[in-house]
C-alpha positions as CSV (number, residue, x, y, z in Angstrom):
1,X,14.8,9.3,11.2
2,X,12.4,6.5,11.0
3,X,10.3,5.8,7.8
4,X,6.6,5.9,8.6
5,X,5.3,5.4,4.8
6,X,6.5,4.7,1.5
7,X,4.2,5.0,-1.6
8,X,5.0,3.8,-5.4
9,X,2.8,4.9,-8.3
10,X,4.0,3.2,-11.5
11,X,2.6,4.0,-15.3
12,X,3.5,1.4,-17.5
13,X,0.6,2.3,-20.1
14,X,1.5,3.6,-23.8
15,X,5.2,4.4,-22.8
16,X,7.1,2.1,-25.4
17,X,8.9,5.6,-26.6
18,X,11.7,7.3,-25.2
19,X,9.8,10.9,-25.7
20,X,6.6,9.4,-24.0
21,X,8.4,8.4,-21.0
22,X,10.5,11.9,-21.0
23,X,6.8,13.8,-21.8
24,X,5.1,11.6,-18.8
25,X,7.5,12.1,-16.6
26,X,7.7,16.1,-17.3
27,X,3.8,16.0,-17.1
28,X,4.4,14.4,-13.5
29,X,7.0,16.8,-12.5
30,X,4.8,19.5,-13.3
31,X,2.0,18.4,-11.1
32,X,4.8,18.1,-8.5
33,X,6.0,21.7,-9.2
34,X,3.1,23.0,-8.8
35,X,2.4,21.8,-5.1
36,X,6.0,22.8,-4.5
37,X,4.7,26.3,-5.5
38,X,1.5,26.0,-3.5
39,X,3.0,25.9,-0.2
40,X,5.1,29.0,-0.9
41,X,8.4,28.0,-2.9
42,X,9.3,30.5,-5.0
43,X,11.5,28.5,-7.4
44,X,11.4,24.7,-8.3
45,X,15.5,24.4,-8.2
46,X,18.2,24.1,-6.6
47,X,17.0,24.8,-2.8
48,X,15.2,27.1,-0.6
49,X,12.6,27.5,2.1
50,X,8.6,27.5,2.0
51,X,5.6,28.4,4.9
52,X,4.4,25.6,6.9
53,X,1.2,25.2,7.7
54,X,2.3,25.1,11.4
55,X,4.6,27.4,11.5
56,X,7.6,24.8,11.2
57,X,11.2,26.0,9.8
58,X,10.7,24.7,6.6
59,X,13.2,24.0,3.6
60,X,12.8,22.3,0.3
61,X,16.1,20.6,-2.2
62,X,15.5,19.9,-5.6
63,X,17.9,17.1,-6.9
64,X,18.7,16.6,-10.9
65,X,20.2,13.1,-12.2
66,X,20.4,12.4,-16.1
67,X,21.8,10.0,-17.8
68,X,21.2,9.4,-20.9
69,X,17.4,9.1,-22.1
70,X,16.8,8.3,-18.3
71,X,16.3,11.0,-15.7
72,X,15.6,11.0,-11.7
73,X,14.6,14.2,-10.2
74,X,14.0,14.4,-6.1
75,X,11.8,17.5,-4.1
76,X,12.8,16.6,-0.2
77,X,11.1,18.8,2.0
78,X,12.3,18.8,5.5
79,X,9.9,20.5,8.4
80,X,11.3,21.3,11.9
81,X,9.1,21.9,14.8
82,X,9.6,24.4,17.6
83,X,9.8,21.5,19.8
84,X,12.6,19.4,17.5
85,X,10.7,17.0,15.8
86,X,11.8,16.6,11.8
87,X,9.2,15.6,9.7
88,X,10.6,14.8,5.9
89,X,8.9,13.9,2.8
90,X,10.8,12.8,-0.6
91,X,8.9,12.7,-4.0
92,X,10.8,11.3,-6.7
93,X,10.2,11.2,-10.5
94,X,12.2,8.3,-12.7
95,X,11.8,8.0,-16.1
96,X,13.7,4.7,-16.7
97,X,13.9,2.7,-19.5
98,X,10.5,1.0,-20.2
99,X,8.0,2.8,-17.4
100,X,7.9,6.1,-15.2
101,X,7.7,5.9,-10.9
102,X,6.8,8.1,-8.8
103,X,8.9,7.3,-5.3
104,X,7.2,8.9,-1.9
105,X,8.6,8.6,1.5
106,X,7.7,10.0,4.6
107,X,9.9,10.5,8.1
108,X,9.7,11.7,11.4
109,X,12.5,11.8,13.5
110,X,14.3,14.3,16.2
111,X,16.9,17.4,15.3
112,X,18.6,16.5,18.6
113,X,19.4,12.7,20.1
114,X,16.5,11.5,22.7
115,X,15.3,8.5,24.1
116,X,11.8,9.2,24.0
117,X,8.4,7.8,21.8
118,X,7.1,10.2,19.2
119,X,3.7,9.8,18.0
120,X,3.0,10.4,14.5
121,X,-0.3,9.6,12.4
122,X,0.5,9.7,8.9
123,X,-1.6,10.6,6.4
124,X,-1.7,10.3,2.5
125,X,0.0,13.5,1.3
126,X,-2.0,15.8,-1.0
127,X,0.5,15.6,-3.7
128,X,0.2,12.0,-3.8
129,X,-3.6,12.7,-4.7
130,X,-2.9,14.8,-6.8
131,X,-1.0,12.7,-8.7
132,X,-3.5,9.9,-8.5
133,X,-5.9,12.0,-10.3
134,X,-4.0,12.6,-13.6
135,X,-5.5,10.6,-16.5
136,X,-4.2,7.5,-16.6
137,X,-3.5,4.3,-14.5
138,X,-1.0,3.6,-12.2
139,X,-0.1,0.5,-10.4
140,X,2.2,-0.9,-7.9
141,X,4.0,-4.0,-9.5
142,X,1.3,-6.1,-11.1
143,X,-1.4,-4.6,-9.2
144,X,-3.3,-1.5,-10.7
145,X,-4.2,0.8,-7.9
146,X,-8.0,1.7,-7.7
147,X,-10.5,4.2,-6.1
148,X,-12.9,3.3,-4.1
149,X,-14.7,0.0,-5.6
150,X,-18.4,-0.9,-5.2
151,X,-18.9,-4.5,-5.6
152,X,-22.3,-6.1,-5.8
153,X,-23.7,-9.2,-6.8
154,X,-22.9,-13.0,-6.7
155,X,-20.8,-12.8,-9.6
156,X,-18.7,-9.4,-9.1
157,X,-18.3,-11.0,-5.3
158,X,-16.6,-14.3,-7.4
159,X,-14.2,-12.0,-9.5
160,X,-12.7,-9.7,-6.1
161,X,-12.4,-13.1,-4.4
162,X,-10.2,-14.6,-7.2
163,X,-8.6,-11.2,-7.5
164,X,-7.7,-11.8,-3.4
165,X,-6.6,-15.3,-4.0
166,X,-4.2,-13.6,-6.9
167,X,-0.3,-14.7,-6.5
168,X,0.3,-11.6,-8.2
169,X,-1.1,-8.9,-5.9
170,X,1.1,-7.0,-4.8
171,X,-0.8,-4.4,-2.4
172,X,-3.4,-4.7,0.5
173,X,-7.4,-4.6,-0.1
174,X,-9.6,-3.4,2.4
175,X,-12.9,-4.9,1.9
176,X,-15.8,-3.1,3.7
177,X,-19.2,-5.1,4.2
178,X,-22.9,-3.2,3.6
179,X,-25.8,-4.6,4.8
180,X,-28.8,-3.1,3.3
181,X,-27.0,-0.7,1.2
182,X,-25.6,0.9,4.8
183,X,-22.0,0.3,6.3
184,X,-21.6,-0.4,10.2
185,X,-20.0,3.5,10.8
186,X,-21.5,6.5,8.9
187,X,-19.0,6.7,4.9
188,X,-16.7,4.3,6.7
189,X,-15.8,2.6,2.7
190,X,-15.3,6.5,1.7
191,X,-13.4,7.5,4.5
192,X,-11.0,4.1,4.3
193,X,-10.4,4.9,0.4
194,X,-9.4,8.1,0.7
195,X,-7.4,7.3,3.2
196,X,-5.4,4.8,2.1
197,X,-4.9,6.1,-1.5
198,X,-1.7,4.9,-3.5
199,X,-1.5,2.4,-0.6
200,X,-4.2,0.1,-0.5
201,X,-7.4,-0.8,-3.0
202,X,-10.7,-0.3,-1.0
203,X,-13.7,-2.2,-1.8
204,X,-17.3,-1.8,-0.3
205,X,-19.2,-5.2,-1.0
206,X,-22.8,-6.1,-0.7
207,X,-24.7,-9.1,0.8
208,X,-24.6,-10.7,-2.0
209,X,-20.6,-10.2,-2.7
210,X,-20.9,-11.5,0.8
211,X,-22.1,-14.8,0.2
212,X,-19.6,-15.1,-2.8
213,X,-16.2,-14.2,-0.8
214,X,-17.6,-16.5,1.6
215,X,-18.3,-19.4,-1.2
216,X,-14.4,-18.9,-2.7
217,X,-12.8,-18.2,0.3
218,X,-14.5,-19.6,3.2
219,X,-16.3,-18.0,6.4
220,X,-12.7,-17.8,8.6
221,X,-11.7,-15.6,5.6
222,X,-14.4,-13.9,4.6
223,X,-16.4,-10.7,4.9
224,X,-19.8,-10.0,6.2
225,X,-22.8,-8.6,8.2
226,X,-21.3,-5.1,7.9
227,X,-17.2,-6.1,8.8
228,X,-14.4,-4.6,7.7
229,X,-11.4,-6.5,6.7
230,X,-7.5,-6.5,5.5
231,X,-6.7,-8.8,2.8
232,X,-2.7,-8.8,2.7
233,X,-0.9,-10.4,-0.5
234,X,0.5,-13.7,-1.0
235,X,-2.9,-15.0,0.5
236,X,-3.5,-18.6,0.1
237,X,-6.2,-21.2,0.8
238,X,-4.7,-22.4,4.2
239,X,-3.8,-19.0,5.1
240,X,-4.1,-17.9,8.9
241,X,-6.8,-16.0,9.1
242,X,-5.8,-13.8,11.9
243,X,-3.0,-12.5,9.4
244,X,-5.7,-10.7,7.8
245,X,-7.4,-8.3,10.6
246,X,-11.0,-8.1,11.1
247,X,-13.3,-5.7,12.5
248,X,-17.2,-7.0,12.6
249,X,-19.8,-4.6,12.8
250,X,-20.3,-5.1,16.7
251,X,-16.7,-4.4,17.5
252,X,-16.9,-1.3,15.3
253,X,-20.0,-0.1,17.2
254,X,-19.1,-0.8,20.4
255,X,-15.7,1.6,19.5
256,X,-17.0,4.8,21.0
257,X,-20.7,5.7,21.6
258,X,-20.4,8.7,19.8
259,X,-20.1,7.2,15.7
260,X,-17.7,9.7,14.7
261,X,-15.7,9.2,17.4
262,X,-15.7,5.6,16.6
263,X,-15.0,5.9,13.0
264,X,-12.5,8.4,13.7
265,X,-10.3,5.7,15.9
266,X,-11.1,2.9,13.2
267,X,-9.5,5.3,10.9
268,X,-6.6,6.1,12.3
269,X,-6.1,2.1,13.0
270,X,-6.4,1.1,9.5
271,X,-4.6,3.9,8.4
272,X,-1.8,2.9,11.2
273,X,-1.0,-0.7,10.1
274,X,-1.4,-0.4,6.5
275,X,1.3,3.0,6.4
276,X,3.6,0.9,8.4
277,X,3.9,-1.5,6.6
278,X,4.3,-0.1,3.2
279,X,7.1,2.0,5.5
280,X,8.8,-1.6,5.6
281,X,7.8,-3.4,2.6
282,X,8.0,-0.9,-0.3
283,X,11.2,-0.9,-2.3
284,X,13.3,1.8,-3.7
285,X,13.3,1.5,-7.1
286,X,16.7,-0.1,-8.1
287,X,16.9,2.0,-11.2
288,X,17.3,5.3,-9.3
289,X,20.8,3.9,-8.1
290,X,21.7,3.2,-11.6
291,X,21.2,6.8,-13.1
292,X,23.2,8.4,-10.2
293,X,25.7,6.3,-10.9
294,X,26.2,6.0,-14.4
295,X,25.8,9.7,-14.1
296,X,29.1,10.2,-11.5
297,X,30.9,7.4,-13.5
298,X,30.1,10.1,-16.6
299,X,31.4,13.0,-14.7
300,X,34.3,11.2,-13.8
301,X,35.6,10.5,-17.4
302,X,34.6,13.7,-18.4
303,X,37.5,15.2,-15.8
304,X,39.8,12.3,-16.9
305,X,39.9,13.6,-20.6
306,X,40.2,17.2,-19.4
307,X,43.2,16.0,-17.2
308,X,44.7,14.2,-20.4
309,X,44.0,16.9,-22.8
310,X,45.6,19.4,-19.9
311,X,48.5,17.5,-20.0
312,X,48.6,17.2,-23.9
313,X,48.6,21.0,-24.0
314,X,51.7,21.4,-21.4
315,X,53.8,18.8,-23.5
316,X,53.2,21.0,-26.4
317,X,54.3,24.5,-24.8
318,X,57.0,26.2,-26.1
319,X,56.9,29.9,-25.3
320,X,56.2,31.6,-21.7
321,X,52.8,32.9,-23.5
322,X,51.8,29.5,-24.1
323,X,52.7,28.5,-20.0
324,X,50.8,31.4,-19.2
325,X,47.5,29.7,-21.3
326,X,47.9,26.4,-19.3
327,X,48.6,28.2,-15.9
328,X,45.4,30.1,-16.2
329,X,43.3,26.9,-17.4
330,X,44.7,24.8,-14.7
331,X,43.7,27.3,-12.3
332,X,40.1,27.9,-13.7
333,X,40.0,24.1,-13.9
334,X,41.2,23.7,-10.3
335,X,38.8,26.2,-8.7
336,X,36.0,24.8,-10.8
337,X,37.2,21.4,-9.4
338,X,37.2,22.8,-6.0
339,X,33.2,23.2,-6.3
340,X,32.5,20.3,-7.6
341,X,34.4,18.2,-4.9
342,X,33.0,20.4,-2.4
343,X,29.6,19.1,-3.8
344,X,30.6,15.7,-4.1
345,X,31.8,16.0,-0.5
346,X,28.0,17.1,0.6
347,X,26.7,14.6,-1.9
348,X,29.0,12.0,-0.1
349,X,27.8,13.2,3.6
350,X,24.4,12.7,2.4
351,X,24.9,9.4,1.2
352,X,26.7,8.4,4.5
353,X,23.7,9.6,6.3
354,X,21.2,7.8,3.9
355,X,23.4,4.7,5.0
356,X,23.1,4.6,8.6
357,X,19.3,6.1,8.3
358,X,18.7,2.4,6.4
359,X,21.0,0.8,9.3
360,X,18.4,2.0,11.8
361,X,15.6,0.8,9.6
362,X,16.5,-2.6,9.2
363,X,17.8,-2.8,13.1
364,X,14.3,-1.1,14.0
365,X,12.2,-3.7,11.9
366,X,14.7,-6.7,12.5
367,X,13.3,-5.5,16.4
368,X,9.5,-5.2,15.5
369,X,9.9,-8.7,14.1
370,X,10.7,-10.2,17.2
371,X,8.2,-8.3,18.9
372,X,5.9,-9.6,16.5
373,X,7.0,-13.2,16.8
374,X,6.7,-12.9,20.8
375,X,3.0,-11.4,21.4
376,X,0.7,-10.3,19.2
377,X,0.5,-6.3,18.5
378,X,-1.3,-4.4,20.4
379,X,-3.8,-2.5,18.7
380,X,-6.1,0.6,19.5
381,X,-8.9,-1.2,18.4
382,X,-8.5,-4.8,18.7
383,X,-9.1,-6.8,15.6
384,X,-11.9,-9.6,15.7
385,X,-11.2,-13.5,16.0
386,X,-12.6,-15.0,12.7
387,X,-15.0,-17.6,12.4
388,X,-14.9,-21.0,12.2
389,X,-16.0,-22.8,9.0
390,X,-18.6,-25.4,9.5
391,X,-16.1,-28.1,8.5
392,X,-13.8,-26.9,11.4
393,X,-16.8,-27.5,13.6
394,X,-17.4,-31.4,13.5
395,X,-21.2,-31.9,14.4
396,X,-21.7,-35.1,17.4
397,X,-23.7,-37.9,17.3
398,X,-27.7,-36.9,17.2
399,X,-26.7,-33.6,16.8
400,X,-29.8,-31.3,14.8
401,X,-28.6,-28.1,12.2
402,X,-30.2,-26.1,10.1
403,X,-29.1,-24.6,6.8
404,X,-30.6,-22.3,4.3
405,X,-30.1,-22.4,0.1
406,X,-28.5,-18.9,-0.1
407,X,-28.5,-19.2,-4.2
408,X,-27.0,-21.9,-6.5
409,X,-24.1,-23.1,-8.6
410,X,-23.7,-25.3,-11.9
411,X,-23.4,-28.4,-9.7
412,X,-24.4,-27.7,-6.4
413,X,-26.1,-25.1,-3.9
414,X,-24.5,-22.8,-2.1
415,X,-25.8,-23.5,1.6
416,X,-25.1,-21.2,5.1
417,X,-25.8,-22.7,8.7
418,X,-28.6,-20.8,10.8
419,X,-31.4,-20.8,13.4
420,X,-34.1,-23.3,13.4
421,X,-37.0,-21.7,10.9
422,X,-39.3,-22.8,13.5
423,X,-41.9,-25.1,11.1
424,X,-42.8,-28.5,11.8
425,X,-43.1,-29.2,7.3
426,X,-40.3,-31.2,7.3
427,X,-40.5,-33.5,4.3
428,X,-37.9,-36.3,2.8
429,X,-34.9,-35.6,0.4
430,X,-34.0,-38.4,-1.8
431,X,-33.7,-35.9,-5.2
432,X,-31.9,-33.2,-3.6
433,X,-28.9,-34.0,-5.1
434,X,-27.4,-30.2,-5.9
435,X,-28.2,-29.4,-1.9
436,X,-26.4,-32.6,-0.7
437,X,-23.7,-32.1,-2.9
438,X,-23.3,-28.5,-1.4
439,X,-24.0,-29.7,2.3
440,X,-20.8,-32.2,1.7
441,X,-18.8,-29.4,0.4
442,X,-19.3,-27.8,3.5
443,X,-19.0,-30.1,6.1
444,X,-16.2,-31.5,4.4
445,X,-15.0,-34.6,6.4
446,X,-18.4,-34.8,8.3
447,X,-20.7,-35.3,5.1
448,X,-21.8,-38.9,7.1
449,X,-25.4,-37.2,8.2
450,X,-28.4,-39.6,9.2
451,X,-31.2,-37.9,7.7
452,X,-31.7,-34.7,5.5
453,X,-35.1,-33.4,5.3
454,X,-36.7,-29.7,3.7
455,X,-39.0,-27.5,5.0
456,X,-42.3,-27.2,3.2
457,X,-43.0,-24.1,4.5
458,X,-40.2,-22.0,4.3
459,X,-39.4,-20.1,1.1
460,X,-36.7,-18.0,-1.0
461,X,-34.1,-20.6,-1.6
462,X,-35.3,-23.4,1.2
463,X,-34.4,-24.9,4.6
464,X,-32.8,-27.9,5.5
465,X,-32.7,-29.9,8.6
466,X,-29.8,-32.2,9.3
467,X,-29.5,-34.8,11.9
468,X,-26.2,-36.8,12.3
């Protein structure tokens, strides 16, 4: 079986209490419950089997750990096609000790061994929605997980970018461009969120969050002209910016000439590579091991003083009625022990399997490394190369550019390179302090320019001719 995506919805919000984790974590079971039911269970325990949707044999275990004021409870539902393919999907509840998780995972595999590819295009499971909608927030370590996010303006541009730059995030955000008020593929920021719910924030930004991710975090890593772009965590200043895929506007147009063809196939690619690699990267939660077993290393003592008090109760026989007591508890007590080593043999089988399913993980991904290291993945629809800042472009000697005032900061103005306006106003610059100052923060290095001279003509912020 091969993981193809892992999900984990944390709430951390008024649970201080033991009986407000234990009444979240019922609430969340409920909602569970009740999907179980939907697709045809007819009890919640124990195990059983279910209609699928495509006609699949279809069965369903219900697993119950306790121990103590912490719980873990585990629906697995397990799908087999008429053609062999298994597709499983786990939804775990743990109320631990200071928050609640829910745990999703999702697998495909084969009934029988084969060599063979099996394509699989997961998507966000409904119950996983359902979840998400329950009052509340959830996050995913430090990061709260969001719906679908419109930012616009300068200033809400700023406070995503900063968000991005966070040390702290710990999920992916999709960040899809608008140019006037329109995105490059018909819904594509609607589509994207829903998609990638519990897995990835989604944020549709304007022109003017634009110029404001492009401020913070440069052109190679920013967002524009109708692109959309993966931001992964752990992003830093002198990031690569081909670690963070991006699609601009052309590339997504030039998909398919029908646009919901094309927005189809941009779909499924985001959907792809973001799935995969929560399927790699999300953790289970260490606290599920820990109530299974201090639970077993419960049920163990709990046969170790029946064993002792059994033997207490022999020593002090003394009639053949008294044997006859002890000859019928031992053999309750064995047959009862029977069962529960019969179960503890499943339980043991299962974990054995769980064992070398995680075996084939790690050798699967410890493989898709090196694949990665070699050549670059190859994609459906081929991410963008990004552009180059202005200061990784060193102007020559009499070289002419032009650069427009796009808004402006406390100490300096925000400028962007473009096309010659086409006037012949050109006037001197000796005040324009706040323009040079932002002209040598984006040239960096080359800030050494001959002349710097404004156009009289132009208007809405002003143009600016430089000549090195």
């Amino acid at each position: 079986m091969q993981k193809v995506a892992a999900y984990i919805l944390e709430r951390t919000e008024d649970l201080q209490w033991p009986d407000a984790r234990k009444a979240e974590g019922d609430r969340l079971r409920a909602v569970i419950e009740a999907w179980l039911k939907s697709k045809g269970a007819s009890s919640v325990d124990g195990t059983g089997t279910y209609a699928a949707v495509d006609g699949s044999d279809a069965s369903y275990q219900v697993t119950t750990v306790a121990d103590g004021e912490r719980s873990w409870r585990m629906f697995e539902l397990s799908e087999v096609t008429p053609e062999g393919r298994k597709f499983v999907t786990s939804v775990s509840v743990t109320v631990g000790h200071k928050n609640v998780v829910v745990f999703v995972t999702m697998e495909v595999g084969s009934v029988a061994t084969s060599i063979t590819r099996i394509e699989v295009d997961p998507k966000c499971p409904k119950v996983v929605r359902a979840l998400l909608a329950q009052p509340g927030g959830w996050f995913h370590g430090a990061s709260r997980l969001r719906g679908l996010s419109q930012v616009d303006g300068f200033d809400a541009g700023e406070a995503l970018a900063l968000e991005i730059q966070n040390e702290e995030r710990t999920i992916p955000f999709v960040v899809v461009s608008r140019v006037l008020g329109t995105t490059a593929l018909p819904k594509l920021d609607e589509k994207l969120a829903h998609d990638l719910a519990g897995v990835a924030n989604v944020y549709s930004i304007d022109e003017d969050a634009s110029w404001a991710l492009t401020d913070v975090l440069r052109k190679p890593l920013s967002t524009y002209g109708g692109a959309v772009r993966i931001y992964w965590p752990r992003l830093a200043g002198n990031d690569d910016p081909f670690r963070h895929q991006l699609w601009t506007a052309t590339r997504l147009q030039s998909i398919e000439a029908d646009p919901k063809i094309a927005l189809e196939r941009i779909r499924r690619q985001v959907r792809t590579i973001v799935m995969r690699a929560s399927a790699a990267s999300v953790v289970r939660p260490s606290e599920i091991d820990e109530i299974r077993g201090a639970a077993a290393r419960s049920e163990y003592a709990a046969l170790q003083a029946k064993a002792s008090a059994l033997e207490d109760l022999k020593a002090k026989a003394s009639s053949l009625a008294d044997f006859k007591d002890i000859a019928d508890s031992y053999a309750a007590d064995n047959d009862k022990l029977r069962h529960e080593l019969a179960a503890r043999d499943t339980e043991l089988d299962q974990l054995r399997d769980e064992v070398q399913r995680l075996e084939a993980d790690k050798q699967a991904l410890i493989f898709q490394l090196g694949q990665a290291k070699a050549t670059s993945e190859a994609a459906e629809v081929e991410p963008d190369a990004p552009e180059q800042d202005e200061a990784d472009q060193p102007p020559t000697p009499g070289e002419v550019r032009f650069y427009k005032k796009t808004h402006s900061k406390p100490a300096y103005d925000v400028l962007v390179r473009v096309a010659d306006c086409g006037h012949t106003a050109w006037q001197g610059a000796a005040k324009a302090d706040k323009a040079k100052k932002g002209l040598a923060r984006l040239l960096g290095d080359d800030r050494e320019w001959k002349s710097l001279q404004h156009c009289g003509s132009c208007t809405g912020g002003g143009m600016w001719k430089v000549q090195w």
